[in-house]
C-alpha positions in Angstrom: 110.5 -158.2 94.7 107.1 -159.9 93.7 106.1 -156.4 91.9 109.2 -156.4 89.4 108.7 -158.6 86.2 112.3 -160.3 84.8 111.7 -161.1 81.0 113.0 -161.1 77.8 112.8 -158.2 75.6 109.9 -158.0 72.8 111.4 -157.2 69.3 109.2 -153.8 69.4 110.3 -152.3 72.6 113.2 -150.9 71.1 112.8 -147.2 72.4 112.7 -148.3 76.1 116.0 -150.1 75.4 117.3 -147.3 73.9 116.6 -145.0 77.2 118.3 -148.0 79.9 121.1 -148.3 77.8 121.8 -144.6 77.8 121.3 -144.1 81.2 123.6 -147.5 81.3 126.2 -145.2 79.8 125.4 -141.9 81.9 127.0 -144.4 85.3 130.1 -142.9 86.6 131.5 -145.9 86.4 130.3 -146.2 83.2 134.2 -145.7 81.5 134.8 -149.3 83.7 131.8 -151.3 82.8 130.7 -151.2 78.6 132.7 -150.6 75.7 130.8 -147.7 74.1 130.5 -144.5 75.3 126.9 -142.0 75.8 128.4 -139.5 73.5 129.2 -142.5 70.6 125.6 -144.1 71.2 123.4 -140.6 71.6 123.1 -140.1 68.1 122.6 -143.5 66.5 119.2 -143.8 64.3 116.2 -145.9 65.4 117.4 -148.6 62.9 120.3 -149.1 65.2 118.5 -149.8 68.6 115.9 -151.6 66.1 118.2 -154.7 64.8 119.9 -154.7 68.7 116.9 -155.2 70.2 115.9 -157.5 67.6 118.9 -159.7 67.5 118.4 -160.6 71.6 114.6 -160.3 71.4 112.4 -163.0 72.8 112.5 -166.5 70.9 116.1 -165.1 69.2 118.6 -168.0 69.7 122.1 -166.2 69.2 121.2 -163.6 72.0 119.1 -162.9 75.0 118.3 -159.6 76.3 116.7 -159.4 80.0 115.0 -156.5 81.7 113.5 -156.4 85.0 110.9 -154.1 84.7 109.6 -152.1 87.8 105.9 -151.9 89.4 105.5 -148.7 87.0 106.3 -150.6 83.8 109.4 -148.7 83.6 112.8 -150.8 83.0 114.9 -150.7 85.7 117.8 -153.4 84.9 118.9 -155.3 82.4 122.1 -157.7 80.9 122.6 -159.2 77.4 123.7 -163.0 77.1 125.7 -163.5 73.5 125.9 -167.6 72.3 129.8 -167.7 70.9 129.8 -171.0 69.2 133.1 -173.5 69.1 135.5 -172.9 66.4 134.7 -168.9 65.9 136.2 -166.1 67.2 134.9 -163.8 70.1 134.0 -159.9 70.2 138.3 -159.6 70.8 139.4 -161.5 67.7 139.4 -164.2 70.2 139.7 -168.4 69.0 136.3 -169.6 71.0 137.1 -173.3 72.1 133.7 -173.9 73.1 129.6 -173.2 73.0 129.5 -170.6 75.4 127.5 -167.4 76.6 129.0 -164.4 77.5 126.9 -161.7 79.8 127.7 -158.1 78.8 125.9 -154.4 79.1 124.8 -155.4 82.5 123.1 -152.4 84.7 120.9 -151.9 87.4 119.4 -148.0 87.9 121.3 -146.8 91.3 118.1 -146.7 92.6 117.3 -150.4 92.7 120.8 -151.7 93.1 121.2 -154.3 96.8 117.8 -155.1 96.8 118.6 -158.9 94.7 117.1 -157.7 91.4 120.4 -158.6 90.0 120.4 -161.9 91.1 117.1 -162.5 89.7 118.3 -160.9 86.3 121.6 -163.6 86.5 119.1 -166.3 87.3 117.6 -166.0 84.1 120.2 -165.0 82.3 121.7 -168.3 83.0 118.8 -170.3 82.7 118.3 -169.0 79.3 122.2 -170.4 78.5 122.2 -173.4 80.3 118.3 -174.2 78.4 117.7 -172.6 75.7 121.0 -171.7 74.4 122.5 -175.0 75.7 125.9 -173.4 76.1 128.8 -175.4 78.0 129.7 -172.1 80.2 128.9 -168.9 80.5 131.7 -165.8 81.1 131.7 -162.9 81.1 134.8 -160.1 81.4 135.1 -157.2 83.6 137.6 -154.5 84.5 140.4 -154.9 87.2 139.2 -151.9 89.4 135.6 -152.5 88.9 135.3 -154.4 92.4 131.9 -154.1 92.8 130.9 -155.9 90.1 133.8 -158.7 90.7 132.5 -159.0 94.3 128.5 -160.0 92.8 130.4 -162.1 90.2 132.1 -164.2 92.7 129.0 -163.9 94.8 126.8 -165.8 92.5 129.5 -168.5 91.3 131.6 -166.8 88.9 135.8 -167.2 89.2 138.1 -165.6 87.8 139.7 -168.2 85.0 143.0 -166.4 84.6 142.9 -165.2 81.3 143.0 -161.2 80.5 141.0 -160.1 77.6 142.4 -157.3 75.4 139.9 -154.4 75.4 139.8 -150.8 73.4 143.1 -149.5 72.5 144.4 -149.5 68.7 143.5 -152.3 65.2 146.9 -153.4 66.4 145.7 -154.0 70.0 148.3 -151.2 71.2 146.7 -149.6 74.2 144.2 -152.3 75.1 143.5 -152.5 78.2 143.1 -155.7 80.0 140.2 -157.0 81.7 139.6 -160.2 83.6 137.5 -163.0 82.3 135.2 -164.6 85.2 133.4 -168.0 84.3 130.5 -170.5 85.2 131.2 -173.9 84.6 128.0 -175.5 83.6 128.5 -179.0 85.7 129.3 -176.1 88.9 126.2 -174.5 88.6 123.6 -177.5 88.2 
């Protein structure tokens, strides 16, 4: 583990974000885990991946993006933590009761999976919240039948809070899909 660096992304390193979320988007479960799709993303101009990166690049304060980064330099992981500040409304049109982060686009390459990089990765995903973003909790939502990913949630402290997040589907949210929230409690985890 000691030859894998866990950061936050530099503002420039756009095209490297680019290629992880792509292959993010190439996983077979894939259709389970993000809420874009390789064929919607494949085509977007550089100014696109530019301002994403940008907006969770080191020192930004309303998103943090994490890689780990392998002993080649080449990324191998990453997550994005979003700050959803009280009183606004979340990605779903959601009322956001409280400062909170919410994890999304995580991914590990196959490759690297069940060897703890993804714990490291959460570790500083949540350090950045609980620190630097000062959030209250941190949650994050994921799809009924994606068990591998609800069993590392629950592994590293998240539960399920009972609430089901609309997902996809219609402007009238007919054919959404619902997914399950999992959350953190920041007074749990210290």
């Amino acid at each position: 583990m000691s030859s894998y660096v866990v950061r936050s992304v530099r503002a420039d390193e756009w095209r490297a974000a680019k290629k992880l979320r792509l292959a993010a988007l190439q996983d077979p479960i894939a259709h389970l885990a993000f809420l874009e799709t390789y064929e919607e993303v494949v085509g977007r101009p550089d100014s696109f991946w530019q301002e994403r990166v940008q907006r969770g690049a080191e020192g930004a304060t309303g998103a943090q993006q994490i890689i780990a980064e392998g002993p080649d330099g080449e990324w191998v992981g990453g997550l994005v933590v979003l700050v959803e500040d009280a009183g606004t409304a979340d990605w779903a049109g959601l009322p956001v009761e409280r400062r909170q982060g919410h994890i999304v686009g995580v991914f590990m390459l196959p490759e690297h999976r069940g060897c703890g990089l993804t714990d490291v990765l959460f570790d500083a995903a949540l350090e950045w919240a609980w620190e630097a973003a000062d959030v209250e909790r941190v949650r994050l939502v994921v799809h009924p039948e994606n068990v591998r990913a609800q069993r590392f949630y629950r592994r590293v402290g998240f539960v399920p809070s009972g609430v089901s997040v609309p997902v996809g589907g219609g402007a009238d949210g007919s054919g959404a899909e619902l997914e399950l929230e999992f959350v953190l409690e920041r007074e749990s985890h210290l």
